[in-house]
C-alpha positions in Angstrom: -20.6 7.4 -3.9 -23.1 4.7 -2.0 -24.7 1.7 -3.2 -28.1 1.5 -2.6 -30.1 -2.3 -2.4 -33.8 -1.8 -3.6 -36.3 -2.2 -1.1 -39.7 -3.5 -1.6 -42.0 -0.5 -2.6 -39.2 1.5 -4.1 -39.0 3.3 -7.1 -36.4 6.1 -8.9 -37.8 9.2 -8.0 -38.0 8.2 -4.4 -34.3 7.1 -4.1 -32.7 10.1 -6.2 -34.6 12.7 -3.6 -33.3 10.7 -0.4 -30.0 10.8 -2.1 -30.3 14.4 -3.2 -29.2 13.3 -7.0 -31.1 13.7 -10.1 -33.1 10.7 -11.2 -31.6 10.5 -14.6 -28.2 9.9 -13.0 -29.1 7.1 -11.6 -30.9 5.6 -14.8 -28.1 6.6 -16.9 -25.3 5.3 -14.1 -26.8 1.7 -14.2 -28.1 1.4 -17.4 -31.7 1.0 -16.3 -34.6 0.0 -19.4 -37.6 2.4 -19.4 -40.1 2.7 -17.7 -37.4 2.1 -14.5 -38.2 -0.7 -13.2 -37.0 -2.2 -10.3 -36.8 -5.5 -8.2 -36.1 -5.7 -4.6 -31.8 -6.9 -3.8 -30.8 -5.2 -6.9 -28.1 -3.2 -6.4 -27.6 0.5 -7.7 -24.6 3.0 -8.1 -25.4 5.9 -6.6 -22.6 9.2 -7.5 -23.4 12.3 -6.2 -22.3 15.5 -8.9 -19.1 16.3 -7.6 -17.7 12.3 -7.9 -18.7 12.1 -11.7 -15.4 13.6 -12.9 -14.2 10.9 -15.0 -11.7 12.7 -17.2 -8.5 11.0 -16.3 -8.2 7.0 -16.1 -8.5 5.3 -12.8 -4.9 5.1 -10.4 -4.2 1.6 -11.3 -3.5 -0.6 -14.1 -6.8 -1.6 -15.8 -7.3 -4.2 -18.6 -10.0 -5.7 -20.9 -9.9 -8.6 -22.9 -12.1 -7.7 -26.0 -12.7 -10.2 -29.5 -12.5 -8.6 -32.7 -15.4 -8.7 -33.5 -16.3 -6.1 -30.3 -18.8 -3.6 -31.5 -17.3 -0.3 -31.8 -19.5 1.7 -29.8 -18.6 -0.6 -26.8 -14.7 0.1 -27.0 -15.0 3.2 -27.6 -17.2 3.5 -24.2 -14.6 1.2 -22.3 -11.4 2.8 -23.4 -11.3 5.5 -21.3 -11.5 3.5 -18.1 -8.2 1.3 -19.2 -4.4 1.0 -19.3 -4.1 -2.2 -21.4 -6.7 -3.6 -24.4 -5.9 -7.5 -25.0 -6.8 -8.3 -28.0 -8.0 -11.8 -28.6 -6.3 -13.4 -30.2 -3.2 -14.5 -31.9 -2.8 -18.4 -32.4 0.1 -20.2 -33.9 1.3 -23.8 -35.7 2.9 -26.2 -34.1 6.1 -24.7 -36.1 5.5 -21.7 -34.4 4.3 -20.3 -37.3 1.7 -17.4 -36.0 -1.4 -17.0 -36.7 -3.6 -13.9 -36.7 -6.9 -13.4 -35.5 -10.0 -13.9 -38.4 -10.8 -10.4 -38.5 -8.7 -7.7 -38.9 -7.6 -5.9 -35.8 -5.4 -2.6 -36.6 -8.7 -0.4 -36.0 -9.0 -1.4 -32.5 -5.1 -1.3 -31.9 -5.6 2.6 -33.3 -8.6 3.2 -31.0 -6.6 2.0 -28.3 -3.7 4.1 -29.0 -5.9 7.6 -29.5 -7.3 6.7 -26.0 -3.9 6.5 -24.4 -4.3 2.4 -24.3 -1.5 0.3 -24.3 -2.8 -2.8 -27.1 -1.6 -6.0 -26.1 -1.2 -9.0 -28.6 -3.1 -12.3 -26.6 -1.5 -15.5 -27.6 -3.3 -18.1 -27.4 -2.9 -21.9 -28.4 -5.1 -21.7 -31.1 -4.9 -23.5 -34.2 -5.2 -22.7 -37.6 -9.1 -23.8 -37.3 -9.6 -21.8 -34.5 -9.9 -24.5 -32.2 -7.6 -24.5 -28.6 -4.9 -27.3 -28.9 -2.5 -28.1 -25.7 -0.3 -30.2 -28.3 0.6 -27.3 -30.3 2.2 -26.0 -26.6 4.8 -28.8 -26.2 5.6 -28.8 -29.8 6.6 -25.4 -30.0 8.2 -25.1 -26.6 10.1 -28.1 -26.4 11.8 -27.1 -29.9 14.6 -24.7 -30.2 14.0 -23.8 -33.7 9.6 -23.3 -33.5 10.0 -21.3 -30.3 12.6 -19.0 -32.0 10.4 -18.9 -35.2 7.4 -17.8 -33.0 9.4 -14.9 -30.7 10.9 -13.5 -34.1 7.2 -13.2 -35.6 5.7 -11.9 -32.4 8.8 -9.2 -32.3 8.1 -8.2 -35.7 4.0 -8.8 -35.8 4.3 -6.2 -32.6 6.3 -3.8 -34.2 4.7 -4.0 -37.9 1.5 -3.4 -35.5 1.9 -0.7 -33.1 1.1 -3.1 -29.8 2.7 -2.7 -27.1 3.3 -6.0 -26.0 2.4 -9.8 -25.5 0.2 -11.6 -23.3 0.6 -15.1 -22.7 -2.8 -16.9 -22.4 -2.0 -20.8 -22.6 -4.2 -23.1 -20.7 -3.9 -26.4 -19.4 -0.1 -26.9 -20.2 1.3 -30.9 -19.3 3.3 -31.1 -16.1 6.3 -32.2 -17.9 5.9 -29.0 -20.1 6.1 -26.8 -16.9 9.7 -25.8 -16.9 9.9 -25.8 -20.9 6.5 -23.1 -20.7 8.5 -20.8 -18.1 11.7 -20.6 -20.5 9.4 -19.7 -23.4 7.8 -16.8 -21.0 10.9 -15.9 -20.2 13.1 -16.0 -23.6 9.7 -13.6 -24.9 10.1 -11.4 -21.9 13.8 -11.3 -22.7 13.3 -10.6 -26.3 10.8 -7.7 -25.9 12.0 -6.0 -22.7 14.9 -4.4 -24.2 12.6 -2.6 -27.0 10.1 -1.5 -24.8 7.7 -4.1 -24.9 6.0 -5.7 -22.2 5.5 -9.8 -21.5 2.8 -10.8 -19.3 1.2 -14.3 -18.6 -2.1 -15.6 -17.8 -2.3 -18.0 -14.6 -4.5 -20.5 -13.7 -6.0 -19.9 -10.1 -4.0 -22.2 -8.1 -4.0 -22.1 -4.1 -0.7 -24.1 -3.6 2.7 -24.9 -5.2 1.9 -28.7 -6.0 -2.0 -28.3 -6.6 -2.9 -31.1 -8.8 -4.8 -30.8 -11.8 -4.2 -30.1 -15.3 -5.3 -26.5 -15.0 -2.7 -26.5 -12.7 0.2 -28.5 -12.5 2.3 -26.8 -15.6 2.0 -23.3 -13.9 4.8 -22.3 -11.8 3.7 -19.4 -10.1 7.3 -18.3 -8.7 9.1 -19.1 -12.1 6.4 -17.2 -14.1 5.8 -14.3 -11.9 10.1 -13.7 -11.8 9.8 -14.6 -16.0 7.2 -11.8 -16.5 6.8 -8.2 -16.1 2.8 -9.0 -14.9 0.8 -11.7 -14.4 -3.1 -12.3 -14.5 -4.8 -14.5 -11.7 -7.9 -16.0 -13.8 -9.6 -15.8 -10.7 -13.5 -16.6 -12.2 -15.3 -19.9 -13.1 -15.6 -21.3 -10.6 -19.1 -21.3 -11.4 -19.3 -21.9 -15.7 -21.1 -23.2 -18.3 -21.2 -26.8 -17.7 -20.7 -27.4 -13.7 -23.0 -26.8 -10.8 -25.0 -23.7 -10.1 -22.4 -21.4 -8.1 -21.1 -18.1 -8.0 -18.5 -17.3 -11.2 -16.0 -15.5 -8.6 -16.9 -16.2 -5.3 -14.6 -13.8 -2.8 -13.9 -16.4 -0.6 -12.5 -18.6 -3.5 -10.5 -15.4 -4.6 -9.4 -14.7 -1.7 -7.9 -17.8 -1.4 -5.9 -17.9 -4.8 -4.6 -14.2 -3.6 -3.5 -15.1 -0.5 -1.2 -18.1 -2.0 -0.1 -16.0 -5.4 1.5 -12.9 -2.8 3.6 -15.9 -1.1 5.5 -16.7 -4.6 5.2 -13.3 -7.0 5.3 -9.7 -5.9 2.0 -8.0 -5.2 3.0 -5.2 -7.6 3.4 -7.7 -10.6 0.0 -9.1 -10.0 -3.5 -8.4 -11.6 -6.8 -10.0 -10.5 -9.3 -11.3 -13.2 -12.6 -10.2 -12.8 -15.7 -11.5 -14.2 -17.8 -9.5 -17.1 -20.6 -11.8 -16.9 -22.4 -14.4 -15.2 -25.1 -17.7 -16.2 -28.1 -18.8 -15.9 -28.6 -22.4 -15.2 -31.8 -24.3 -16.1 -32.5 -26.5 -12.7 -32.4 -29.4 -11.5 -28.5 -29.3 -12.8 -26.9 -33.0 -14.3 -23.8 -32.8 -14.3 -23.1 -33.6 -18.5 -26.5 -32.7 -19.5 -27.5 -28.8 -17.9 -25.9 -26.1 -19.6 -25.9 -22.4 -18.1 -26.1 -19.8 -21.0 -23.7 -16.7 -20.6 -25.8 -13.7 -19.5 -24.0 -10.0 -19.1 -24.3 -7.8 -15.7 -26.9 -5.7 -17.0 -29.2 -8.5 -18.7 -29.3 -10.4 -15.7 -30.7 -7.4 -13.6 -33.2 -7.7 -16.4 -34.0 -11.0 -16.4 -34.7 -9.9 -12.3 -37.1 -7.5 -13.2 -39.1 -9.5 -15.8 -40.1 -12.5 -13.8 -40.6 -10.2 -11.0 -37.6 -11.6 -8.7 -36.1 -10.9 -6.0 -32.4 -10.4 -5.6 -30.3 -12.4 -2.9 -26.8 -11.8 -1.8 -24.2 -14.9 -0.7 -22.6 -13.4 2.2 -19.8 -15.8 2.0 -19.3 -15.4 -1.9 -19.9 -12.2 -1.7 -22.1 -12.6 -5.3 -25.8 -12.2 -5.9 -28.2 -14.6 -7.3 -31.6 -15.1 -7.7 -34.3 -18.0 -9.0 -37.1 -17.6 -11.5 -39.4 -19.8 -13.4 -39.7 -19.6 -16.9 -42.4 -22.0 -18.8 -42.6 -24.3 -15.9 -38.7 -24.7 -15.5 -36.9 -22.8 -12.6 -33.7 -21.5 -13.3 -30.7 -20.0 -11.2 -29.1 -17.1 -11.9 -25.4 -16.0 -10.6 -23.8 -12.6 -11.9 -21.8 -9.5 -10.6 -22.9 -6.3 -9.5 -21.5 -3.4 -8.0 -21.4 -5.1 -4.3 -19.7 -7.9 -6.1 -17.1 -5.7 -7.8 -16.1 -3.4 -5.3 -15.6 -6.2 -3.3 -12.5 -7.8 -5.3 -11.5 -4.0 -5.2 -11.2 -4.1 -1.5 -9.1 -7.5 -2.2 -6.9 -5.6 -4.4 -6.3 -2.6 -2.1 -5.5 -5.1 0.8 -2.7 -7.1 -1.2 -1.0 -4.3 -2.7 -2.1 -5.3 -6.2 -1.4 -3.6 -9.0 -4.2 -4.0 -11.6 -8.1 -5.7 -12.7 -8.2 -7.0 -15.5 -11.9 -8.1 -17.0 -12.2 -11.5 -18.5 -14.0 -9.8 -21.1 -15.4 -6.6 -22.2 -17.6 -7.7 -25.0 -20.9 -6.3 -23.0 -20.6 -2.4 -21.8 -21.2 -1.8 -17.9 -21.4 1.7 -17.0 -21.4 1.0 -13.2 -18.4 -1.1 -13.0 -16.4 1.5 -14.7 -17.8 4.5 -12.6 -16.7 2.7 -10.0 -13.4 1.4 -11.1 -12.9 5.1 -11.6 -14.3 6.4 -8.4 -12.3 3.4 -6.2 -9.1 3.7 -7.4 
């Protein structure tokens, strides 16, 4: 495979011949719009015949975090590229009662299932309005009785369901919960292991032990990662919808978070997040005024094209971006591509890790997944 950056006065026909491929490969490979368009920096997928065997799953451990609401179509082009569907998500009371997700999700736990996929029940603190509540973590954890009522249900929920396991997704957890969150990941873990069932948890992406923060302080890293069979580094927003125009995973940032989490947890435990969209801010940015709306891969390329601009790539972030003006305002625009992506694959390769997980697949990208494939 190569990736190819579009060079003013480029066009389809003209790179498929240097490249010996068919034109319709490469529109089909990265979801170009007719009539083909293209904008100088963007970056294409090139795979020459003999690399598009995609019939078996990629060599590594390859999850997707997907709503329930997902349309059909897209799942059913993303499953063969994964190991693990997460399926979000569960929610519970602050009796540990648990709560399922609004719409029903047993047909995507069977698509997963006919496609070899491991579906994974995403617990969340969620309440029963939908709404994320850190309170409902230190009353169920800090009880005896409402953690036990919540393990039972997931035990039985998982095996009245078909999953295959639990994933842990709690965010911004009190420092004094800390060691009361690693018992609960590790009583689950305890409770599932012996039927077959895996445990895995979500961590916030610290770069030290005593990082302050509350993101961070009620993650242990070395607790968690020994609790768990895996673990997930949320490595992405850095760059989100309400902070400064920046890249959503830049490397060097990722790199950063890697290089601490291999110091407390084994590599082979250990699965990097990567980002399945990107934004587009509306400048100047005020901090508690600008919002960035959430954009996919493959819309921004198109946003590119439309206002005719030209494609930059952050060396140091290893991320494009590019500005346009729409209606007088300028905007900036950060998202991934395949540069981007293969990028963090490197990362993974050089630690040892064991797995990607995407944070989420609600949008389909046919390059990332030809190249997750061809990569690993």
């Amino acid at each position: 495979m190569d990736i190819y950056v579009v060079s003013l006065g480029d066009n389809i026909d003209r790179i498929a011949a240097d490249y010996g491929v068919s034109a319709d490969s490469i529109i089909y490979n990265n979801q170009l719009v007719y009539p083909y368009e293209l904008v100088v920096g963007q970056a294409l997928l090139i795979l020459f015949p003999d690399e598009e065997d995609f019939s078996s799953k990629p060599q590594i451990r390859a999850g997707g975090y997907a709503y329930t609401y997902i349309s059909p179509w897209v799942l059913e082009q993303t499953l063969p590229f994964l190991t693990e569907l997460f399926i979000f998500s569960y929610g519970f009371t602050s009796e540990g009662e648990l709560l399922s997700p609004p719409l029903d999700d047993y047909w995507m736990i069977q698509s997963s299932l006919s496609q070899n996929v491991r579906p994974i029940l995403t617990l969340t603190p969620l309440d029963a309005s939908g709404q994320f509540n850190n309170n409902l973590i230190t009353s169920v954890i800090n009880n005896a009785s409402y953690k036990q009522n919540l393990i039972s249900q997931l035990l039985s929920t998982i095996q009245a369901k078909n999953f295959s396991g639990v994933d842990v997704d709690f965010e911004y957890i009190k420092a004094e919960d800390r060691d009361a969150f690693t018992a609960f990941v590790n009583d689950l873990a305890e409770t599932l292991r012996p039927y077959g069932y895996t445990t895995s948890v979500a961590l916030a992406p610290k770069t030290s032990a005593n990082q302050p923060g509350l993101l961070y302080e009620g993650k242990d890293y070395a607790a968690l990662g020994a609790a768990a069979d895996s673990v997930l580094l949320m490595t992405y927003e850095w760059g989100y919808k309400y902070g400064p125009n920046m890249a959503v995973a830049p490397l060097n940032m990722v790199r950063r978070v890697v290089e601490y989490a291999v110091t407390e947890i084994p590599p082979e435990k250990i699965h990097l997040g990567i980002p399945n969209y990107g934004y587009d801010w509306p400048l100047p940015f005020e901090r508690g005024v600008t919002v960035a709306a959430t954009i996919g891969n493959v819309e921004a390329v198109r946003i590119a094209v439309n206002h005719n601009a030209v494609i930059q790539f952050d060396e140091t972030a290893m991320s494009p971006y590019f500005r346009y003006i729409n209606n007088g305002m300028e905007h900036e625009v950060w998202f991934e591509d395949v540069r981007s992506v293969l990028a963090k694959f490197n990362l993974i390769k050089e630690y040892g890790l064991s797995g990607a997980d995407y944070w989420q697949i609600m949008r389909w990208w046919r390059a990332n997944w030809l190249l997750l494939n061809e990569q690993f």
